[in-house]
C-alpha positions as CSV (number, residue, x, y, z in Angstrom):
1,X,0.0,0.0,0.0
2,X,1.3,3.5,-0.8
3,X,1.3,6.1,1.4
4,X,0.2,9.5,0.4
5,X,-0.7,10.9,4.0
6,X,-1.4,9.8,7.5
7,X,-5.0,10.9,7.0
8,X,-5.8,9.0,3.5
9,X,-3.9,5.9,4.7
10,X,-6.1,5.5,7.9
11,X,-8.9,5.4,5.1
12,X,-7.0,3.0,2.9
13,X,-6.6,1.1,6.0
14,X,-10.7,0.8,6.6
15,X,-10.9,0.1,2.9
16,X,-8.9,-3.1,3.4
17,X,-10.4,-4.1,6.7
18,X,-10.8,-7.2,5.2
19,X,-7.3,-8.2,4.3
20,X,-5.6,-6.1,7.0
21,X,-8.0,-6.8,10.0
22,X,-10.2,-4.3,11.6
23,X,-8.1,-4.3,14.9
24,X,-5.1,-2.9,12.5
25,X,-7.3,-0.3,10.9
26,X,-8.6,1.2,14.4
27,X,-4.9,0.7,15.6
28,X,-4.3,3.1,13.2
29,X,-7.1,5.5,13.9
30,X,-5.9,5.3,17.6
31,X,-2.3,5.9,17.1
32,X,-2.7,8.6,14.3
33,X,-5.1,10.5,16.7
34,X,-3.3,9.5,20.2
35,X,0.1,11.5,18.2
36,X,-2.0,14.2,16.5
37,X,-0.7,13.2,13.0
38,X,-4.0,14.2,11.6
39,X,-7.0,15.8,12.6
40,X,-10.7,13.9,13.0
41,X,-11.9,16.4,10.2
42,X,-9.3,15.4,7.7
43,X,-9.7,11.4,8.6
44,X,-13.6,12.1,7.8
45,X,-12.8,13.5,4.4
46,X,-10.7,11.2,3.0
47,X,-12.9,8.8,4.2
48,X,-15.8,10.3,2.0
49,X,-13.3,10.4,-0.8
50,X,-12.4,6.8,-0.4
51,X,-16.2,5.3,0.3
52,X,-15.4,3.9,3.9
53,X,-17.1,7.0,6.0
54,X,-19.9,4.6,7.0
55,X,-17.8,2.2,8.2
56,X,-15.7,4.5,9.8
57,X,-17.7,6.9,11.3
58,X,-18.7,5.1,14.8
59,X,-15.1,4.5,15.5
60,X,-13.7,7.9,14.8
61,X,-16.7,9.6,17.0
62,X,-16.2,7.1,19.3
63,X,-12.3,8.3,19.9
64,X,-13.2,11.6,19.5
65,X,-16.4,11.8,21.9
66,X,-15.8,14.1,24.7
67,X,-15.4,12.6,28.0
């Protein structure tokens, strides 16, 4: 897998759930937010762009809820 930016490849990484494992693509999410790499709102829109936003919206507002 390429990687183009921290942002896109958390999305790429939800797009190959499959193959990767889901536990690797919310690693990801985790770690990415955990070190401010990226921000929620630019994980949301590559998401749209890459068709996974549905399947990655619960776990980015659950890592983002407050409290």
């Amino acid at each position: 897998m390429k990687v183009f930016g921290v942002a896109k490849t958390i999305a790429d990484c939800f797009r190959y759930r499959n193959k990767i494992g889901l536990s690797v693509a919310i690693e990801g999410l985790q770690e990415a937010l955990r070190q401010r790499k990226t921000t929620p709102s630019e994980i949301a829109s590559q998401a749209e762009r890459g068709t996974v936003a549905t399947v990655m919206r619960p776990y980015l507002e659950a890592l983002t809820a407050n409290g």
